[in-house]
C-alpha positions in Angstrom: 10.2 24.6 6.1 9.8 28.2 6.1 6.7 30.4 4.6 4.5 27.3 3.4 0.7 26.6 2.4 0.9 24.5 5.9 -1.7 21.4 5.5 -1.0 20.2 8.9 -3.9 17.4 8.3 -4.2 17.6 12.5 -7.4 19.6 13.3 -5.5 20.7 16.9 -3.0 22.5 14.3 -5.0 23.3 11.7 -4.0 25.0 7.9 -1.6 27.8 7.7 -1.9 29.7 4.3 1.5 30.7 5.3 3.7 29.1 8.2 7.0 27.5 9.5 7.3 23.9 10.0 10.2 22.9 12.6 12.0 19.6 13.0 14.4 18.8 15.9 15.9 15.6 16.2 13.7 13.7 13.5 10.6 14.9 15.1 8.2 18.0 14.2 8.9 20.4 17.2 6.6 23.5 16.2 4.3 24.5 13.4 3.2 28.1 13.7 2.5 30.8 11.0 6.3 32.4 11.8 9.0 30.5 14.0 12.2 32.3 15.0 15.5 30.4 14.3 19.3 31.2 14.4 21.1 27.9 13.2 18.4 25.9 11.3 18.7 24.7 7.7 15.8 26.5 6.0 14.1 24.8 3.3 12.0 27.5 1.3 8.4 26.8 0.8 7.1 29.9 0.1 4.1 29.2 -2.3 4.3 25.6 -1.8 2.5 23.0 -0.1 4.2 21.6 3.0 2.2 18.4 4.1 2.7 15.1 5.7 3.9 12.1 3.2 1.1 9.9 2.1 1.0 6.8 3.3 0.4 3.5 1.1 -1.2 1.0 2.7 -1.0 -1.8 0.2 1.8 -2.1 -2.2 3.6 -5.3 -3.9 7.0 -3.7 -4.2 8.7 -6.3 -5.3 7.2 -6.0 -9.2 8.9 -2.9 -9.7 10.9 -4.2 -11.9 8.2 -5.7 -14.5 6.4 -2.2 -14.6 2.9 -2.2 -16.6 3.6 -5.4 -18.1 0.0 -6.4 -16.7 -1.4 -3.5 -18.8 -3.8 -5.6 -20.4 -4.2 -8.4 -18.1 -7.4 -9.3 -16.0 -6.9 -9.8 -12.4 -7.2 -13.8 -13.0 -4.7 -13.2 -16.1 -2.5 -11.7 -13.2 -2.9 -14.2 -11.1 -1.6 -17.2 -13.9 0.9 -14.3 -15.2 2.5 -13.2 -12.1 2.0 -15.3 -9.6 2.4 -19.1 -11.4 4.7 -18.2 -14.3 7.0 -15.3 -13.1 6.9 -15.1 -9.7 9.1 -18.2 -9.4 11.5 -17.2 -11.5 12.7 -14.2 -8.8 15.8 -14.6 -7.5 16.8 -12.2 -4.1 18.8 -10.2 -6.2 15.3 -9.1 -8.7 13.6 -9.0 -5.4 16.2 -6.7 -3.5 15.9 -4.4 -6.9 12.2 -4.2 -6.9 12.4 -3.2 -3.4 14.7 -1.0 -3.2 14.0 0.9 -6.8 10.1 0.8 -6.1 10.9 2.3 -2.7 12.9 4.9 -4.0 9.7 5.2 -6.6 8.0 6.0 -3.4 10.0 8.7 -2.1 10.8 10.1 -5.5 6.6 10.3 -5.2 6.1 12.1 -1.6 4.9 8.5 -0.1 7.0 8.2 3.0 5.6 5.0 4.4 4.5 1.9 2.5 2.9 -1.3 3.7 5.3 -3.5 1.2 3.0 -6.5 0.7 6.0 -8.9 -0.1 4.3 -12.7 -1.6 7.5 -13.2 -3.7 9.3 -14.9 -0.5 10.6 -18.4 -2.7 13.6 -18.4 0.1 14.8 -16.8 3.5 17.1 -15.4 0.8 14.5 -13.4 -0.8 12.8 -12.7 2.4 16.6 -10.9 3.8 16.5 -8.9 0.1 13.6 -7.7 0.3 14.0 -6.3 3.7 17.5 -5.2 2.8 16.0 -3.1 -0.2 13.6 -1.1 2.1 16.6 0.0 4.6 18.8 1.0 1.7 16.0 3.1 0.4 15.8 4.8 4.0 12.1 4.8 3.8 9.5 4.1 6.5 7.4 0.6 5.8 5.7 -2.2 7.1 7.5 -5.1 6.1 4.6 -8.1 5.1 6.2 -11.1 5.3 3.9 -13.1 2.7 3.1 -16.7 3.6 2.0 -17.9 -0.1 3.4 -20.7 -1.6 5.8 -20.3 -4.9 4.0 -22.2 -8.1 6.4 -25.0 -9.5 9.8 -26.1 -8.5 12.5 -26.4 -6.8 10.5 -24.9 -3.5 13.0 -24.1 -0.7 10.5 -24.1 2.4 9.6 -27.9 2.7 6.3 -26.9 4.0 3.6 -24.1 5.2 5.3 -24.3 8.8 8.7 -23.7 7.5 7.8 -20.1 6.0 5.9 -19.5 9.4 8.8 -19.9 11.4 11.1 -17.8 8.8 8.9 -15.6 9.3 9.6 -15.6 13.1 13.5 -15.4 12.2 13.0 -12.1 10.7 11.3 -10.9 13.4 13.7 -11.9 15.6 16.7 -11.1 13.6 15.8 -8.2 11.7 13.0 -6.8 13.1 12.9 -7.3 16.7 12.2 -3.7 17.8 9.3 -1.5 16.7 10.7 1.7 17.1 12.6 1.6 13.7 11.7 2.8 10.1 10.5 -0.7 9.2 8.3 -2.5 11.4 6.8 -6.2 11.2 3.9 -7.3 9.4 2.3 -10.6 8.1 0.7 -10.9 4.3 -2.1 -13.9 4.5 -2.5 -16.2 1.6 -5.9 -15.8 0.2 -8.6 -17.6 2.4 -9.8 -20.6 0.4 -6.0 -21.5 -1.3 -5.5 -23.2 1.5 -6.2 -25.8 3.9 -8.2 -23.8 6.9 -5.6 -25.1 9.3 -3.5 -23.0 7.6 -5.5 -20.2 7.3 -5.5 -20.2 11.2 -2.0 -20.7 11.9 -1.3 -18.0 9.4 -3.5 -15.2 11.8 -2.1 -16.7 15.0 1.2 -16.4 13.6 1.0 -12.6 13.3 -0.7 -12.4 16.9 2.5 -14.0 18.5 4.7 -12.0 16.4 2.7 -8.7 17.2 2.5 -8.0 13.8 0.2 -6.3 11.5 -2.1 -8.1 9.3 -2.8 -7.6 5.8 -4.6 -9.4 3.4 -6.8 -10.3 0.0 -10.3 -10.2 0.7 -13.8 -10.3 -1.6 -12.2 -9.6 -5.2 -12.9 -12.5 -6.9 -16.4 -12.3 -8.0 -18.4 -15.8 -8.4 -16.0 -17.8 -6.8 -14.8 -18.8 -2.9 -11.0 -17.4 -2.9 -10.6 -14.3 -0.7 -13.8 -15.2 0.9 -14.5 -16.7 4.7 -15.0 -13.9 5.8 -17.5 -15.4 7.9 -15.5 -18.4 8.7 -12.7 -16.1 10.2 -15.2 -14.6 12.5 -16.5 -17.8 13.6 -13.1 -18.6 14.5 -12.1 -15.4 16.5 -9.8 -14.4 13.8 -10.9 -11.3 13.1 -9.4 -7.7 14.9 -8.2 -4.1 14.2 -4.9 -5.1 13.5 -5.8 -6.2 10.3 -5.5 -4.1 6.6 -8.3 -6.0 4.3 -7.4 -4.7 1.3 -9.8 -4.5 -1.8 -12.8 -5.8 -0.5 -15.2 -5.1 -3.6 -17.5 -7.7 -3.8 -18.3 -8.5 0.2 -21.9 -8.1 0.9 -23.5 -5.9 3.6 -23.0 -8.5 6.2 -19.7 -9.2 5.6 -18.5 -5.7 5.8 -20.6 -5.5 8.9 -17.9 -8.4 10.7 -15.0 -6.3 9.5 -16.9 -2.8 10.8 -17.6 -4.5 14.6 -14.3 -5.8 14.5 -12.4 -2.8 14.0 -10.1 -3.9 10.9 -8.9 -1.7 8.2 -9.8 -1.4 4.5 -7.3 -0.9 1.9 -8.7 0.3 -1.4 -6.9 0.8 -5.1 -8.6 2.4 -7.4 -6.9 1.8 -10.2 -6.0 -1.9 -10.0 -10.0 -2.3 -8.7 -11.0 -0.4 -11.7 -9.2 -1.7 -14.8 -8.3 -5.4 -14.0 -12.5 -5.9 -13.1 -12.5 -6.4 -9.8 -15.3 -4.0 -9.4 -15.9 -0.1 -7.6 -14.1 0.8 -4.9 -15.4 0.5 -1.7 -16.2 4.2 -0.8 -20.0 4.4 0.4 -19.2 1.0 2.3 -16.6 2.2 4.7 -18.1 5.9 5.0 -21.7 4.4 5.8 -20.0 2.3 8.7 -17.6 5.2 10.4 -14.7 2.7 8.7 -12.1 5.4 7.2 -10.8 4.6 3.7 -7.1 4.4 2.9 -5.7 4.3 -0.2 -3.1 2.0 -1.8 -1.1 1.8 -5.5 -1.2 -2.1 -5.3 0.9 -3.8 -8.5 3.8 -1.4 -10.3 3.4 -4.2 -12.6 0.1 -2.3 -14.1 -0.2 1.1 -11.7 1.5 4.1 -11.0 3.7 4.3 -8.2 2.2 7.8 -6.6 -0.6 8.8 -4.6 -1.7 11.4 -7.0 -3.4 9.3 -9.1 -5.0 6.8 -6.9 -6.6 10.5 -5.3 -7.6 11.8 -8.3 -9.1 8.4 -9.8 -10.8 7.3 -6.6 -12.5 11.7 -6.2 -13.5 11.2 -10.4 -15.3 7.8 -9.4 -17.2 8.3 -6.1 -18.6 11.6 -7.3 -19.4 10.2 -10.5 -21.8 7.5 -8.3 -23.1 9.8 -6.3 -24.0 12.3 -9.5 -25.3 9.3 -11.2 -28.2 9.5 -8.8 -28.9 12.7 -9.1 -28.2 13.3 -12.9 -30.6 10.0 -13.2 -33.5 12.2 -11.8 -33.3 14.3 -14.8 -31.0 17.0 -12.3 -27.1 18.6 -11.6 -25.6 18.8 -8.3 -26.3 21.3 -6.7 -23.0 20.8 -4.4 -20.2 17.9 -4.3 -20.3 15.7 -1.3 -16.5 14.6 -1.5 -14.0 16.9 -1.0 -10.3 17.2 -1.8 -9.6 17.6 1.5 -10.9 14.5 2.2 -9.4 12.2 -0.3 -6.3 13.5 0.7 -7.0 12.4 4.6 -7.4 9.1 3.1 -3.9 9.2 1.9 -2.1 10.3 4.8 -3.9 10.4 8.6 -6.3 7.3 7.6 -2.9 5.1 5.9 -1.1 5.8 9.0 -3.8 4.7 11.6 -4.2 1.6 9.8 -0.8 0.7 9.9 -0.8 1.2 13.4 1.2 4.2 13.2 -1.0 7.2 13.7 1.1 8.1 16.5 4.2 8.7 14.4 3.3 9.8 11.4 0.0 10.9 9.1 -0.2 14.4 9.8 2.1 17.7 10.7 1.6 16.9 14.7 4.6 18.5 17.3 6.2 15.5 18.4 5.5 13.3 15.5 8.1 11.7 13.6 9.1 14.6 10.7 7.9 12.5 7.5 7.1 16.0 5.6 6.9 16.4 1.8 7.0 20.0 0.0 5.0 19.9 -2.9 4.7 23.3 -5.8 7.8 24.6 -7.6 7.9 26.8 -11.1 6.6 23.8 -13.1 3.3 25.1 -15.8 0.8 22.7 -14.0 1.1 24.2 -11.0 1.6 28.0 -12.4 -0.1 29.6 -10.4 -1.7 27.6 -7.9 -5.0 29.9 -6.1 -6.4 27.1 -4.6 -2.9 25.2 -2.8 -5.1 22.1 -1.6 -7.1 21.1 -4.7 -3.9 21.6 -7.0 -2.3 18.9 -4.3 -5.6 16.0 -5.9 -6.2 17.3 -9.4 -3.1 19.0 -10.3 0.1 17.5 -9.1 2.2 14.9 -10.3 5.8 13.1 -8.7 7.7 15.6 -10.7 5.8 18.7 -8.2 7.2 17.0 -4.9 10.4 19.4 -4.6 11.3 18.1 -0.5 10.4 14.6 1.2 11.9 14.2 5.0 11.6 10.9 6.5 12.1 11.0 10.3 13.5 14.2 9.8 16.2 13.5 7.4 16.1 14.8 3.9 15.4 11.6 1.5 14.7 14.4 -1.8 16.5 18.0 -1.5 15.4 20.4 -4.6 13.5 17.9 -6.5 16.3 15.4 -6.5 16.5 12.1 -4.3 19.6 12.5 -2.3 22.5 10.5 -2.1 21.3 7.8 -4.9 23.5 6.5 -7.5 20.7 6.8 -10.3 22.5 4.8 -12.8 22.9 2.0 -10.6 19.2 2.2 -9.8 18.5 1.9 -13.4 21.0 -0.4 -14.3 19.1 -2.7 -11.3 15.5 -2.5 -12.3 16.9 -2.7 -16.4 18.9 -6.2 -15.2 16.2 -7.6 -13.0 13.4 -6.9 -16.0 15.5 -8.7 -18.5 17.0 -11.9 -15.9 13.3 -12.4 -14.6 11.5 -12.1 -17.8 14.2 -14.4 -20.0 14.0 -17.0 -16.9 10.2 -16.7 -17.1 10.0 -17.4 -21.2 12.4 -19.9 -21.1 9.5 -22.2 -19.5 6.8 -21.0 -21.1 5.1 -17.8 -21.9 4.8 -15.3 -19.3 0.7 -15.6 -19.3 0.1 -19.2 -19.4 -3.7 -20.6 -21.1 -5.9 -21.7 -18.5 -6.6 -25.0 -17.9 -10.4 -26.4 -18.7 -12.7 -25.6 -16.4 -10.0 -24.1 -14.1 -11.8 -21.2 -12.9 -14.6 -23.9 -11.7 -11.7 -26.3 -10.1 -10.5 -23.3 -8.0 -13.7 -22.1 -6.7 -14.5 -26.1 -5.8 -11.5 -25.9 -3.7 -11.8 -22.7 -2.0 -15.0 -24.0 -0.9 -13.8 -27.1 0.5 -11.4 -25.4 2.3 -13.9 -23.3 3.6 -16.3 -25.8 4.9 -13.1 -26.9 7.0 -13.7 -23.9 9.1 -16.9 -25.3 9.9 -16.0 -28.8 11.0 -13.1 -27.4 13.0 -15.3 -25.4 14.5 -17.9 -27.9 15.7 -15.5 -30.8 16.5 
């Protein structure tokens, strides 16, 4: 990348207003404000920014397919929506599509590296799809193999154990090196939906598989389910392998356990923020040293880029902390959060969380090249004086002209490269309409909810809880 805005995101580098970015060999050999070269293929930046890809750290991939058909819905309406009535109907073929078109999303977006968090596994078929449809998009992704159990029938996995040990089969089969583009990971029912026993076998799972953790935690207000946060401690299941994603309505103490033991928070603004799970959980990471990462969540309600998770989570923690001031009668005198910032979040913080701070995250020499180039002629970004605050407030997926993925060119000139993009239509239009006729024809896609079922859940969760506590003392 030649004659860039250089946001290297790697303080030893720093930020070139104008410099060369080289990759050799998939890797970032040299960043300096000119590099000499006699056989490289240039890729003009001049005026642009040149940055490292964002990094999601929470993503349900699969949905692609069913995009913002939760518009309306409440996080419980997407729970009886999504997971009970349409979930089931997946086949692998809807699940391959909504991996491999929501990946390509991704690119298309400048997000290199996703943590796919797939729960739609109702086979080991749809567990090979969904794996399949992150390879064929060629990008870089944590591959969480979810564990929860598919509503209704026929069910494939005769039990809990059954998934656990498919699970195992993709490691070994699939996945049984970590130096490729997609590494293993492990996506944890909900604490509470199931008996504790599980709960633990679920965590020890990962920890023989080596695998990355991610999971639901605090977002159900007034009721048990993505709770125990507590109970995990007291069984030594907490560590800092582990992506907690949302975590909106934990209380100080809780958030202390996942501070001390090093784990990860996950946060999406705009799920957290229109389906009423509550604020994101800024001033609770930053008060503990905990660095925030950012996440798009559900395709079935958000959008697929990290532009607008930026831009929504900046609007809402400065409007808490100007809500203080402006409540004492006063105006800022100077904003606390900066763009800069935010967009740490979305790249450095992502890829330490994912255990991958040493490959990718920032524009560091000997780093894995995942590099977008984001500017181009378009009006909203004509003329650009200030290159990193256009990158939060300005940009959209149509600005990202170049995206590299371990040094190979994944989007050349604003284009993806080397997709057949009426077959990627013609697979997310055929999956929408197979999943979503399948889904009517037994029932309607967002079922009533039973009496009193919000009170029947919350019973269980908490007798599934309180299982921690006799395993723990017998």
């Amino acid at each position: 990348m030649r004659a860039g805005h250089v946001l290297s995101m790697d303080a030893n580098v720093g930020e070139l207003e104008r410099g060369d970015v080289l990759v050799e060999d998939g890797r970032i050999a040299h960043v300096a404000p000119h590099i000499e070269t006699t056989d490289a293929d240039v890729i003009d930046a001049s005026g642009d920014v040149v940055m490292p890809g964002f990094v999601d750290t929470h993503r349900h991939t699969w949905q692609t397919a069913l995009r913002a058909i939760c518009a309306d819905w409440t996080l419980m309406e997407y729970f009886r929506g999504i997971r009970q009535a349409i979930s089931p109907r997946y086949t692998p073929e809807d699940v391959y599509a909504g991996n491999y078109v929501g990946a390509l999303e991704a690119l298309n977006a400048g997000v290199t590296t996703i943590l796919d968090f797939s729960h739609c596994m109702n086979s080991p078929r749809h567990a090979d799809a969904a794996f399949e449809g992150l390879c064929d998009a060629g990008i870089r992704a944590v591959f969480g193999y979810g564990y929860f159990p598919t509503a209704g029938e026929p069910r494939e996995f005769a039990g809990h154990v059954d998934r656990i040990e498919d699970a195992r089969r993709i490691r070994s089969d699939h996945l049984s090196s970590d130096d490729g583009l997609v590494t293993m990971g492990i996506a944890l029912t909900e604490v509470g939906l199931l008996p504790f026993e599980l709960t633990k076998a679920e965590v020890e799972s990962a920890r023989e598989l080596d695998a990355l953790v991610v999971t639901h935690t605090g977002c159900t207000w007034g009721g048990s389910i993505t709770g125990g946060l507590h109970e995990l401690h007291m069984h030594g299941l907490l560590d800092s392998h582990q992506v907690h994603v949302h975590c909106n309505c934990l209380d100080d103490a809780e958030f202390d356990l996942l501070a001390d033991a090093g784990a990860k928070v996950s946060m999406s603004p705009e799920t957290e923020l229109n389906m009423g799970m509550g604020h994101p959980v800024v001033h609770q990471c930053l008060s503990r040293g905990m660095k925030p990462t950012l996440s798009c969540d559900v395709i079935s309600l958000n959008a697929g880029d990290m532009f607008a998770q930026m831009r929504l989570v900046t609007a809402f923690t400065r409007c808490m902390e100007n809500d203080v001031v402006n409540a004492e009668g006063r105006m800022p005198e100077r904003l606390a959060l900066r763009a800069r910032d935010v967009i740490a979040w979305g790249t450095t913080n992502g890829a330490e969380a994912l255990g991958l701070g040493s490959r990718t995250g920032s524009l560091t020499p000997g780093k894995r090249a995942d590099v977008i180039v984001v500017g181009g002629e378009a009006l909203n970004m004509t003329p650009r004086p200030e290159a990193v605050g256009s990158i939060v407030f300005q940009a959209n997926p149509a600005n990202v002209r170049h995206v590299l993925v371990d040094g190979r060119a994944v989007k050349r000139d604003g284009e993806l490269v080397g997709v057949d993009m009426p077959r990627v239509r013609r697979l997310a239009e055929e999956s929408r309409e197979r999943v979503l006729s399948s889904a009517r024809a037994h029932g309607p896609l967002l079922p009533d909810a039973p009496p009193e079922f919000a009170e029947q859940l919350d019973a269980f969760g908490k007798a599934n809880i309180a299982r921690a506590h006799e395993l723990a003392h017998s």
